[in-house]
N, C-alpha and C positions, 0 to 999 in steps of 0.2 A: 324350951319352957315358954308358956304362954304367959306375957303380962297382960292384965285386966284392969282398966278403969273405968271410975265411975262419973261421970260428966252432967251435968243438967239434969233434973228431975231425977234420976236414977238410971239413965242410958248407960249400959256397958257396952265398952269398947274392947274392942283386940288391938291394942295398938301394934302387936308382932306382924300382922296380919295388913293394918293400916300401912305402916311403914313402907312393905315391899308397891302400895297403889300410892306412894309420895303424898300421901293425905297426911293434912295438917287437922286433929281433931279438935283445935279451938276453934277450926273454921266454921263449926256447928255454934259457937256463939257469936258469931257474926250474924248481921238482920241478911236477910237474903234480897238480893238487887237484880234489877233483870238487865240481859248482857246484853248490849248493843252490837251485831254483829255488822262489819264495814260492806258494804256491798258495793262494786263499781257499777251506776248508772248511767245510762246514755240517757242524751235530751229525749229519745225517743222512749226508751222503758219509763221512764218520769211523766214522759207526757202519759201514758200507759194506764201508772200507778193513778196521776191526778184524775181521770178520766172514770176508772173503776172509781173513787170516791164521790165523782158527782154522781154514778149512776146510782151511786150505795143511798145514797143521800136522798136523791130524787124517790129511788125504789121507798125508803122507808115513809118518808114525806107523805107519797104517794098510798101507801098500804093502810095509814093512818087517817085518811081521808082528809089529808090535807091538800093545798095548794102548792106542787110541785112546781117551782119557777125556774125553769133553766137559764134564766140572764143572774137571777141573786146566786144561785150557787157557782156559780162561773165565774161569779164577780168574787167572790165570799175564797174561793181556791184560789183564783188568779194575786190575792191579797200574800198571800201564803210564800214565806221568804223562798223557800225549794221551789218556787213554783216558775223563777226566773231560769233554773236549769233545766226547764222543763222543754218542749218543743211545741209552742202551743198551735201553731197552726194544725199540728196531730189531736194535741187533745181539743179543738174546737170539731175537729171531723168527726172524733169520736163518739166524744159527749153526745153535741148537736143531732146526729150519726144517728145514734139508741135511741135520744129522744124523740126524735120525728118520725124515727122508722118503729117506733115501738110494737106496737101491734100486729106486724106485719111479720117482725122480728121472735116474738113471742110465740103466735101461732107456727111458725120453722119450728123453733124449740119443743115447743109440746107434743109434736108426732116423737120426736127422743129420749122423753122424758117417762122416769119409770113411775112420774108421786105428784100429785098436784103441785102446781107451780107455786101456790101460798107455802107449800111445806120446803121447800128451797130455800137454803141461808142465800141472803140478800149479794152476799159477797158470790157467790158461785153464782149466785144466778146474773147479777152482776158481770163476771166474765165471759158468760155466754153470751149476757147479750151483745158485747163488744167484739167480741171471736165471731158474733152469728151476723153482726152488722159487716165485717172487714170480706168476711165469708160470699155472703149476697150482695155487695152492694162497691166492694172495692178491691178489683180484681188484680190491682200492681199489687198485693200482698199475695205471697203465697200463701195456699192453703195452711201448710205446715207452720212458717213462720204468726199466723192468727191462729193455731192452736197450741204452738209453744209459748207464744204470749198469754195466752190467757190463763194457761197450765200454770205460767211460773207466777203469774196475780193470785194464783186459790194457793199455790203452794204457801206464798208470804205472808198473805191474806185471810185466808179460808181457814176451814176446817183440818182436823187431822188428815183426813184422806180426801176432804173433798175434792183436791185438784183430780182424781182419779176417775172421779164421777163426771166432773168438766172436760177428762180428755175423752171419756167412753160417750160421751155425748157428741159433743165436735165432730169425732171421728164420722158418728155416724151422720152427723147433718152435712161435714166437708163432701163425703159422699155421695150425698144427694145435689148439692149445691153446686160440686166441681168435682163432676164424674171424670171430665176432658183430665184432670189432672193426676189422677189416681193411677 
């Protein structure tokens, strides 16, 4: 026999039903919080993370026609308590990395790319450009190891699926950029 109740507004519940999924239905009057899941970071995936947020930074700064300054935002991250377990001599390569090689960096991308580069979340396009700097310009990184990094930035970072989009990319620039390793 099914028990029915009536909870909040008029919401009916199966609590027969609830019980066998160990749902607690007051849980629905609880505010909802968002879960902070534990992740183990190395200096290096941190320098990574910090490095995608200067380029996020800079990217937006920059779209907005404003003055994109790479020492304030470096200075502005470096501030940032996380930013001691970070490895910065990685995120100064990086950062510094995107920003100097931008254009250079950019045009690689765009023969990949299936939609105007404005139409790109900042964040995706953001790891390309740090996958597409490590890619061209810093060959002690494996190919793989700069597109699994950049994969796992859109995965945390990004879009629903965009990391999908950032490895169908990579793929095809690691390609052209490091045939020898393919």
């Amino acid at each position: 026999m099914m028990k029915l109740k009536t909870i909040n507004q008029g919401i009916t519940l199966n609590l027969y039903f609830w019980s066998f999924m160990n749902f607690d239905p007051q849980q629905l009057n609880k505010p909802i919080s968002s879960v902070t899941v534990k992740r183990s970071l190395t200096p290096r995936r941190r320098a990574r993370e910090y490095a995608l947020q200067g380029v996020y930074q800079w990217l937006v700064i920059k779209a907005a026609g404003g003055f994109a300054d790479y020492a304030t935002i470096a200075k502005q991250l470096g501030e940032d308590p996380g930013f001691k377990k970070a490895q910065k001599d990685l995120f100064d390569h990086l950062f510094a990395g995107v920003v100097n090689h931008y254009d250079t960096l950019e045009s690689k991308i765009k023969e990949h790319v299936d939609r105007p580069m404005e139409e790109l979340s900042p964040v995706e396009y953001g790891a390309l450009l740090i996958a597409a700097f490590e890619l061209a310009e810093d060959i002690s990184v494996p190919f793989k190891v700069a597109i699994n990094e950049a994969v796992e930035l859109a995965k945390v970072f990004g879009g629903t699926d965009g990391h999908k989009y950032v490895n169908g990319v990579l793929d095809k620039l690691a390609q052209q950029l490091r045939p020898h390793e393919m």
